[in-house]
C-alpha positions as CSV (number, residue, x, y, z in Angstrom):
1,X,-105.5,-10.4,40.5
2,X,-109.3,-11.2,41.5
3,X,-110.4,-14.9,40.6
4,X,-113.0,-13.7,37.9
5,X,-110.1,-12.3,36.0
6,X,-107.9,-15.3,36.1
7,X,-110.6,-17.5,35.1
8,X,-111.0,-14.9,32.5
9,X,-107.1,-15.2,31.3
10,X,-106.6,-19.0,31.8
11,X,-110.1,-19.5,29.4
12,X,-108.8,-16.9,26.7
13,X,-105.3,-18.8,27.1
14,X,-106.3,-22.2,26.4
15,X,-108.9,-21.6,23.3
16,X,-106.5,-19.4,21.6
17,X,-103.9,-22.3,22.0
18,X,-106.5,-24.9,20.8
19,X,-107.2,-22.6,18.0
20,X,-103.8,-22.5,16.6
21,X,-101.9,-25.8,17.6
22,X,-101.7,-26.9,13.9
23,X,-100.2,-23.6,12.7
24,X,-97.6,-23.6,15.9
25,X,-96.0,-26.8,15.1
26,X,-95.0,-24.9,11.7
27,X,-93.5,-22.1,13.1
28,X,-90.5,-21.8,14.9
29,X,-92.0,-21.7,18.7
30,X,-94.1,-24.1,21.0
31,X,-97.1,-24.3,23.0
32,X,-95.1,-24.4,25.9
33,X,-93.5,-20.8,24.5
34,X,-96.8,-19.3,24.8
35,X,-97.9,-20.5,27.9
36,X,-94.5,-18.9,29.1
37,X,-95.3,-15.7,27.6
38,X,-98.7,-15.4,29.0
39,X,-97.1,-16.1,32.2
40,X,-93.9,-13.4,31.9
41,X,-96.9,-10.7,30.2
42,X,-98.9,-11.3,34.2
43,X,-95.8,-10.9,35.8
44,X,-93.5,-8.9,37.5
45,X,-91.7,-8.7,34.2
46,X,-94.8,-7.5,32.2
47,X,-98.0,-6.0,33.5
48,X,-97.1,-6.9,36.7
49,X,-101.2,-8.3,37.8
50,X,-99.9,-11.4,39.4
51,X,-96.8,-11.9,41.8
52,X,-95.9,-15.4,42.4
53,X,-94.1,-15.9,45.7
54,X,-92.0,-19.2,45.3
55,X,-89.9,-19.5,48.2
56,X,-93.2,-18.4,50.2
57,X,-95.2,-21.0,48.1
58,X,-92.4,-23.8,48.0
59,X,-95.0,-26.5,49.1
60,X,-97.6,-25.9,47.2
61,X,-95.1,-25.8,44.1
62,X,-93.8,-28.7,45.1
63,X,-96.3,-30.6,45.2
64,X,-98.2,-29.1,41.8
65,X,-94.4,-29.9,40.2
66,X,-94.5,-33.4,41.6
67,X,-97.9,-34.2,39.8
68,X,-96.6,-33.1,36.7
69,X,-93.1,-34.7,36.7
70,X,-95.1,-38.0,37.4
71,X,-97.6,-37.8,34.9
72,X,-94.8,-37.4,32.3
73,X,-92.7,-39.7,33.8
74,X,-95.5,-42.6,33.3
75,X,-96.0,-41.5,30.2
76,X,-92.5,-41.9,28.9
77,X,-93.0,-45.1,30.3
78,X,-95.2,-46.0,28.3
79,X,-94.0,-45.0,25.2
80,X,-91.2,-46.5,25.7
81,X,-91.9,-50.1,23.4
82,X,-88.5,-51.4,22.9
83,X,-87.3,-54.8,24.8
84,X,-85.3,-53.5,27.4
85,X,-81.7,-55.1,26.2
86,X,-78.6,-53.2,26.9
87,X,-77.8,-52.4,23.2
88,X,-80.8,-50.7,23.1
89,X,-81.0,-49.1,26.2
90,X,-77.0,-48.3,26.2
91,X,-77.6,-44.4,25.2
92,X,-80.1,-43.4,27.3
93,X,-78.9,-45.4,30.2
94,X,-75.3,-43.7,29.9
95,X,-76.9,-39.9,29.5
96,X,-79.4,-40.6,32.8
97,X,-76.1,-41.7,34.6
98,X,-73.0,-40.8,33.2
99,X,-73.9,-37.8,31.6
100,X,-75.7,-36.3,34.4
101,X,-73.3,-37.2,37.0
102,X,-71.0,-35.1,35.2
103,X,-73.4,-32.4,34.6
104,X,-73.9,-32.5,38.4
105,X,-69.9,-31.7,38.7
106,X,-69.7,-29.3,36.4
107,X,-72.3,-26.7,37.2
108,X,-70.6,-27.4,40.8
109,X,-67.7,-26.4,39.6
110,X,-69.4,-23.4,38.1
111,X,-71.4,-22.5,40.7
112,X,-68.3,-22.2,42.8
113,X,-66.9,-20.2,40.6
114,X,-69.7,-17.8,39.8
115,X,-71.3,-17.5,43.1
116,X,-68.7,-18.7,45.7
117,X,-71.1,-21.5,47.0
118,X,-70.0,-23.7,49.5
119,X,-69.7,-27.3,48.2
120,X,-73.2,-28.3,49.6
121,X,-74.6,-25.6,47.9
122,X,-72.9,-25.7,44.5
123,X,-73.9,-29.9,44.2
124,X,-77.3,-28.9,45.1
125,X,-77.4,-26.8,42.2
126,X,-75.9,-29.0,40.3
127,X,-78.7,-31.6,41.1
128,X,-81.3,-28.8,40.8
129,X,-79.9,-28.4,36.8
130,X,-78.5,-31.6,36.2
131,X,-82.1,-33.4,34.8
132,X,-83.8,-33.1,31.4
133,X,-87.3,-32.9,31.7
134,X,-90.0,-35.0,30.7
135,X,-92.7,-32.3,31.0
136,X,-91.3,-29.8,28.5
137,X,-89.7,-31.9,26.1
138,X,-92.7,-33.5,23.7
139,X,-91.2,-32.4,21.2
140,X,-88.2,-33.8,20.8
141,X,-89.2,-37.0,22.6
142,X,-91.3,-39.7,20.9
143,X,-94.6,-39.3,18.8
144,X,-96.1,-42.7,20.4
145,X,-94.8,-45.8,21.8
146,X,-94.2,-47.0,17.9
147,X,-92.1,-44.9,17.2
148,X,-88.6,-46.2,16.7
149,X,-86.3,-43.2,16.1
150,X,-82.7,-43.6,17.8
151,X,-82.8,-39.8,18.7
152,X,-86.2,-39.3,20.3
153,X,-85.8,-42.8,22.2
154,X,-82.5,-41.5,23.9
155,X,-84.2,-38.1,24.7
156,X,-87.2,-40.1,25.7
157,X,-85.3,-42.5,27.9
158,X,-82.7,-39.9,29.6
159,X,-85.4,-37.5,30.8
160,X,-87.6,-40.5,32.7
161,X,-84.6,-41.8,34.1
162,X,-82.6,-38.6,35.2
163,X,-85.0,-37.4,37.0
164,X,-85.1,-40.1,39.3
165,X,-81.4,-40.4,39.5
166,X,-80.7,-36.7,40.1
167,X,-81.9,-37.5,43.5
168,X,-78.9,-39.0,45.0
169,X,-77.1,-35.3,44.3
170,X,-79.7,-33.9,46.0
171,X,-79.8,-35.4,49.4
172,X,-75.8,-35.5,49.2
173,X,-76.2,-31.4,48.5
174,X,-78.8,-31.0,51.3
175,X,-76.2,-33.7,53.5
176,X,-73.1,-31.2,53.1
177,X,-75.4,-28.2,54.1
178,X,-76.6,-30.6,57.3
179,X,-80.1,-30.8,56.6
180,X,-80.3,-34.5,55.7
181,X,-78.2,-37.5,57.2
182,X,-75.5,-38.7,55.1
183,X,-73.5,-41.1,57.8
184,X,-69.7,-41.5,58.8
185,X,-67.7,-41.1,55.8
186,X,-70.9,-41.0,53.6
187,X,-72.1,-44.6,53.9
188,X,-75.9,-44.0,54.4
189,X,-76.1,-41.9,51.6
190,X,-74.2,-44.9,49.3
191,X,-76.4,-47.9,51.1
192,X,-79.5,-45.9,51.3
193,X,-79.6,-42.7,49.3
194,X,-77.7,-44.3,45.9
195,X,-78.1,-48.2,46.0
196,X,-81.4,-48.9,47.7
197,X,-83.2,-45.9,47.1
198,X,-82.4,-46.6,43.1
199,X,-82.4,-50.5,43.2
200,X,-86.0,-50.1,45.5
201,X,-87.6,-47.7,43.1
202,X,-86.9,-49.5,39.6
203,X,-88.2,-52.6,41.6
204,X,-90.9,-51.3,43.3
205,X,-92.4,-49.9,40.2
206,X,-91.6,-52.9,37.5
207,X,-93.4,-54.9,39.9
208,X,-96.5,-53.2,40.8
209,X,-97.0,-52.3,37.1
210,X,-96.6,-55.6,36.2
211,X,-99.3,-57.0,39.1
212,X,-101.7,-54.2,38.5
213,X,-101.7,-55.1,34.7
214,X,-102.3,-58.6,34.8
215,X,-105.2,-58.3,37.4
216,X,-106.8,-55.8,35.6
217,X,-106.6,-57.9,32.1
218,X,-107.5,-60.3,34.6
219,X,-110.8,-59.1,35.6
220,X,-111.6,-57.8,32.2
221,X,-111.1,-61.3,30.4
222,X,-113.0,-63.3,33.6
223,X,-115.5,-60.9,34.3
224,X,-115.8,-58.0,32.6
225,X,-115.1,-55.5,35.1
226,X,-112.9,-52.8,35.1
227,X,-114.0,-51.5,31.8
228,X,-114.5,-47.8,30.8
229,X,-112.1,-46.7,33.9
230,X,-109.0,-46.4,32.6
231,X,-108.3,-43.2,33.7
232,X,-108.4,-45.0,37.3
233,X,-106.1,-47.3,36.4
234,X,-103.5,-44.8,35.6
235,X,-104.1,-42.7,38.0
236,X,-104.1,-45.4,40.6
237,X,-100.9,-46.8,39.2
238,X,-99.1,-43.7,39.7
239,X,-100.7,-42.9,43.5
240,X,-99.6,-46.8,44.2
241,X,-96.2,-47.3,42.6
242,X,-95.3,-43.9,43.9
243,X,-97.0,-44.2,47.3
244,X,-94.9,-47.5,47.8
245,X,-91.5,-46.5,46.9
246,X,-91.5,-43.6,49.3
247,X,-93.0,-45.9,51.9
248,X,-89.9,-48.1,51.3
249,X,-87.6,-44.7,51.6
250,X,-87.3,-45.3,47.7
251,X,-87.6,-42.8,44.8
252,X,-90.7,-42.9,43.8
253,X,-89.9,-41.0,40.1
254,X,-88.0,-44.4,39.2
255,X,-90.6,-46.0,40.2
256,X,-93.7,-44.2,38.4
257,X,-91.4,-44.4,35.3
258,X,-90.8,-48.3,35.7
259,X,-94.4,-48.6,36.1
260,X,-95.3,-47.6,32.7
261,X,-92.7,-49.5,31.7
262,X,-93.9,-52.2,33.1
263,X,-97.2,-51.7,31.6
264,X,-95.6,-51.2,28.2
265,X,-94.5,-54.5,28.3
266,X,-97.0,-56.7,29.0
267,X,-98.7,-55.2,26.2
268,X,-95.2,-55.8,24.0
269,X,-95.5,-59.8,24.6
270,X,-99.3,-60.0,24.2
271,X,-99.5,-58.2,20.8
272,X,-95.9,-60.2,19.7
273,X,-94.6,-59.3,16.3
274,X,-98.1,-57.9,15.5
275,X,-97.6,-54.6,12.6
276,X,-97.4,-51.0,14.3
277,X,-100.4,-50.6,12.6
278,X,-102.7,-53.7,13.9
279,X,-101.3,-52.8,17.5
280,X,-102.2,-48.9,16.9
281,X,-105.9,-50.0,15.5
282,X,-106.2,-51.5,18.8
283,X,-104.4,-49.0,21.3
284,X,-107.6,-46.4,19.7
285,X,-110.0,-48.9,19.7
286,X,-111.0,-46.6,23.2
287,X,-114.5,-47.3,23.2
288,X,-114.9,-50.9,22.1
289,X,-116.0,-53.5,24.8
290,X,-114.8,-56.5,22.4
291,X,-111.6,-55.4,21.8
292,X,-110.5,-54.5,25.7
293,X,-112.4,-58.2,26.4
294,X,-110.0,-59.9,23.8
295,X,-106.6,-61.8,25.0
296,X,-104.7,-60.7,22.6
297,X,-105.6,-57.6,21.8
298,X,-106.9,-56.3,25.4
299,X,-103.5,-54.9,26.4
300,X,-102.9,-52.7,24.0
301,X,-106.3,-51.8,24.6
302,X,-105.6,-50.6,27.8
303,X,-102.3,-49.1,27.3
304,X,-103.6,-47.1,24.3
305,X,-106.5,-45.8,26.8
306,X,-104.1,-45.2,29.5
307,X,-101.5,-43.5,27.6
308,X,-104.1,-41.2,26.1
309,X,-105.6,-40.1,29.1
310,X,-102.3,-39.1,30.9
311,X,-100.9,-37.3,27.8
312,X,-104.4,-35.2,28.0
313,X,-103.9,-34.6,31.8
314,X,-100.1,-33.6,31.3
315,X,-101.5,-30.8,28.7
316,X,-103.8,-29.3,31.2
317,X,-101.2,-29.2,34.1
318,X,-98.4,-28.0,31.9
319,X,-100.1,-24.8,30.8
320,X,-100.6,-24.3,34.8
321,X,-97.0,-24.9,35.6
322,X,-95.4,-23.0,32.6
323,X,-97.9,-20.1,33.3
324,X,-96.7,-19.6,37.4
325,X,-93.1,-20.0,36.0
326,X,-93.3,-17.4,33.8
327,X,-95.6,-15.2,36.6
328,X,-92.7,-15.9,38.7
329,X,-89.5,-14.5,37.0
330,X,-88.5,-10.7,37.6
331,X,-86.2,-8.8,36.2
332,X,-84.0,-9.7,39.3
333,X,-83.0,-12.8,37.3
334,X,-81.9,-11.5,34.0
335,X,-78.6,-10.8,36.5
336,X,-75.1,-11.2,34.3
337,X,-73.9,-14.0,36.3
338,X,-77.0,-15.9,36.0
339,X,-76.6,-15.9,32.5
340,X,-72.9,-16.6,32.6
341,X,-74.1,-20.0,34.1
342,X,-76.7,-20.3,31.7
343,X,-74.3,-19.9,28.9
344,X,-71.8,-22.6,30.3
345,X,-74.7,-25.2,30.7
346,X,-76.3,-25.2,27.4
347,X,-72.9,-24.4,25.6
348,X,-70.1,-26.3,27.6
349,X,-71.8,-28.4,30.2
350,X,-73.9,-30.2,28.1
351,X,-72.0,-31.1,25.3
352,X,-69.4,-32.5,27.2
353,X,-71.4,-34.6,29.5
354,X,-73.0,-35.9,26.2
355,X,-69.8,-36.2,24.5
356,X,-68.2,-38.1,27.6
357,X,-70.6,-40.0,28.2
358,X,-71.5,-41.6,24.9
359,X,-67.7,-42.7,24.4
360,X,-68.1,-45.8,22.3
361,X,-71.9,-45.7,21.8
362,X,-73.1,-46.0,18.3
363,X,-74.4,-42.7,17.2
364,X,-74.1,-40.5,14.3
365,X,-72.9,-37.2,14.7
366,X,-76.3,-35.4,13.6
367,X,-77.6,-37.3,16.7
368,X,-74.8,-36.5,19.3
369,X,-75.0,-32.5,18.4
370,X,-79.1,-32.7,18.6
371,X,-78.5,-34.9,21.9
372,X,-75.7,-32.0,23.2
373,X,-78.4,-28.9,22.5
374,X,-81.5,-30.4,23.6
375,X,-80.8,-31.0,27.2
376,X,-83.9,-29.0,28.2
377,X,-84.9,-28.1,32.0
378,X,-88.0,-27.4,32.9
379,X,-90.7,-28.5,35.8
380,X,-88.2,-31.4,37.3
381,X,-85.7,-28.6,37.9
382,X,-88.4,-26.9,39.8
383,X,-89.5,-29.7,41.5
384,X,-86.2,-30.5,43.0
385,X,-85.6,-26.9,43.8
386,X,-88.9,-26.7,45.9
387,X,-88.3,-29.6,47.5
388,X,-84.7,-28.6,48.9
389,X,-86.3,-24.9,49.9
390,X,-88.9,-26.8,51.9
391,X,-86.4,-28.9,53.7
392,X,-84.4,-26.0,55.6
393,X,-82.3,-24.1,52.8
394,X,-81.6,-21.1,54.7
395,X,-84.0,-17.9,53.1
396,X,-80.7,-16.1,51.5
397,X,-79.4,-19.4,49.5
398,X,-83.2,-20.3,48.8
399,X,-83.3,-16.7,47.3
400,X,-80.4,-17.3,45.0
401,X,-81.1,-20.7,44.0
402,X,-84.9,-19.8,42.9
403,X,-83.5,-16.8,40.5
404,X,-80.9,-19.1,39.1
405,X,-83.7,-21.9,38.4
406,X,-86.3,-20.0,36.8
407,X,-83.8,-18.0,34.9
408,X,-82.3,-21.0,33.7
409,X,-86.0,-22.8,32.8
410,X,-87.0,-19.7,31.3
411,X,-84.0,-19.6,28.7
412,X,-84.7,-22.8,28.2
413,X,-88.2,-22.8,27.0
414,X,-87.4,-20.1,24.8
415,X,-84.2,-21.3,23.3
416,X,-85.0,-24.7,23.0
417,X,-88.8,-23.7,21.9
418,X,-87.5,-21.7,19.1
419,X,-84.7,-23.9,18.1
420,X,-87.0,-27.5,18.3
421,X,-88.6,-26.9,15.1
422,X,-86.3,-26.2,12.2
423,X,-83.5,-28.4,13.8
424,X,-85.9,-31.6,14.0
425,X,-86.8,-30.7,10.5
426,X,-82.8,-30.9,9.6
427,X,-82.7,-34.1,11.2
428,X,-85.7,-35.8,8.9
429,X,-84.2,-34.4,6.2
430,X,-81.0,-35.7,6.9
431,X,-82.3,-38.8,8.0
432,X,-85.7,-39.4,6.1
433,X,-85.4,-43.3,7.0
434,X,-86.4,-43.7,11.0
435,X,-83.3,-45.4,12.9
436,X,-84.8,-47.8,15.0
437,X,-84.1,-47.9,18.4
């Protein structure tokens, strides 16, 4: 396909979208749906005038993945408003953990089964499928950082955690196939891999978001510099926190994710026990000079302007990724034992990791069925499995492990996509009063 044509495509894509946004959220199907059928219509699958290589393109995937998955990730960050107390945070902590650990083991299990891996290959898998994702879920996840719903805060917290802690799974995978060092017994990949690599990136990231917060609010109070550019200040939050933590041979998803946490709650105790509605005046209050000068309310100031400009970036790069997903199916991957797997993850995988995982958590049983269907993959899936194909996977298992992916992300987007709508409508109407986090 010439250049003139996809600019052509990618123009006629995005105004029709912007055209009819308010008469999608009505309908049973998603942006993200039609992004992917734009895609699977360029395809192989459809008229067949774009052929996306992946395992010849796993860097440059990679890395277009990566700045998705961390855009969303600091955006979950920062919606994220609630203290961080372990009551609160018990549900989504246990599903980023717990839950996925056992998703991990399952689809290993599976994969096994289905495909007669080798145990380094069926745990990379596993890792591969095991996080929800941050980039295709804004649906299910929360509206802003005031919103207090039980369900979307759980969502909203499992998929910027998980897809930090997936990465453990993934060097241990890549370990057992001997492309990464995982020590006698497996000690380096405990000390380094699982406790540091974690423990580094949460701290890494709390820590510059809280420094690069208070300077900022700093410099605007003193002086008044630093205003108008909060676009920078994202941006340069993400490069920093997430430059850092791999410096420090940390994961540097935690990190961006802790970073906008971080963020979040400076502007939590500066605006106090303000109303939603005083702190949201101020979070759109974009343009005004007084307001990001003021003490009290300059924080939400600049989270509001942050948050806004990220959510506006992670549009743009979404319809990219979902497009060269859906450009990069064929009809190879519609194979029966592809969607075998598929079946056991969304039907049996994911409920009982959710199930298991939330034993003696507080949650009503609207919200643990919602919580056992949307465990949506999407670009972190993609990510991880570009970043094991560029570190050695042999061409045959990197051959495999793309169809299974994109076959699985693809039934994903559609599923989920079509189911998203009337089942969060079930849930309001079953629970008109919001459960606070």
């Amino acid at each position: 396909m010439s250049f003139e044509l996809g600019y052509f495509l990618v123009g006629v894509l995005l105004i029709c979208v912007a055209g009819v946004a308010a008469r999608v959220k009505r309908l049973p199907l998603t942006e993200t749906m039609i992004y992917f059928g734009a895609g699977v219509a360029i395809g192989p699958i459809g008229f067949g005038a774009v052929s996306v290589d992946a395992q010849g393109h796993a860097k440059l995937l990679e890395r277009l993945t990566e700045a998705g998955v961390l855009l969303s990730l600091f955006t979950a960050g920062l919606k994220l408003r609630v203290p961080f107390k372990r009551g609160r945070w018990k549900t989504p902590l246990r599903l980023a953990f717990l839950s996925m650990a056992i998703t991990v083991g399952l689809i290993a299990l599976a994969g096994i089964w289905l495909f007669g891996f080798s145990l380094g290959a069926a745990i990379l898998l596993g890792a591969i499928l095991s996080p929800t994702d941050p980039v295709l879920a804004s649906e299910v996840q929360l509206e802003d950082a005031h919103d207090q719903d039980r369900l979307r805060f759980s969502l909203t917290g499992e998929a910027g955690l998980n897809d930090g802690t997936a990465f453990p799974f993934v060097m241990l995978g890549l370990g057992l196939l001997g492309l990464h060092e995982l020590g006698d017994w497996g000690w380096r990949w405990w000390a380094v891999d699982v406790v540091w690599a974690v423990a580094a990136g949460l701290g890494v990231g709390a820590l510059l978001g809280t420094l690069t917060a208070r300077l900022v609010l700093w410099l605007r109070r003193e002086h008044k510099e630093g205003l108008g550019r909060d676009e920078f200040i994202a941006l340069g939050l993400i490069g920093l926190s997430y430059g850092s933590a791999l410096l420090l041979h940390a994961y540097g998803f935690l990190a961006v994710f802790a970073a906008g946490l971080a963020l979040r709650t400076i502007e939590r105790k500066h605006s106090g026990d303000a109303p939603p509605e005083q702190v949201r005046a101020m979070e759109q209050a974009v343009t005004d000079e007084e307001v990001a000068l003021d003490p009290h309310h300059g924080p939400a100031h600049m989270a509001g302007a942050v948050l806004n400009f990220n959510e506006q970036v992670e549009r743009v790069l979404e319809v990219a990724l979902v497009v060269t997903v859906g450009a990069a199916l064929s009809r190879e991957c519609l194979r029966l034992d592809i969607l075998a797997l598929i079946a056991i993850l969304f039907f049996a995988v994911r409920p009982i990791a959710v199930l298991v995982g939330l034993i003696g958590c507080k949650a009503e049983a609207s919200e643990r069925a919602l919580l056992s269907w949307f465990g949506i993959r999407g670009i972190g899936s993609v990510y991880y499995l570009m970043y094991a194909v560029s570190h050695g996977l042999s061409p045959a298992l990197s051959h495999e492990l793309i169809s299974i992916t994109l076959s699985v992300v693809a039934v994903s987007i559609v599923a989920h996509g079509i189911t998203v709508t009337p089942l969060m409508a079930w849930y309001r109407r079953r629970s008109p009063a919001e459960k606070p986090a």
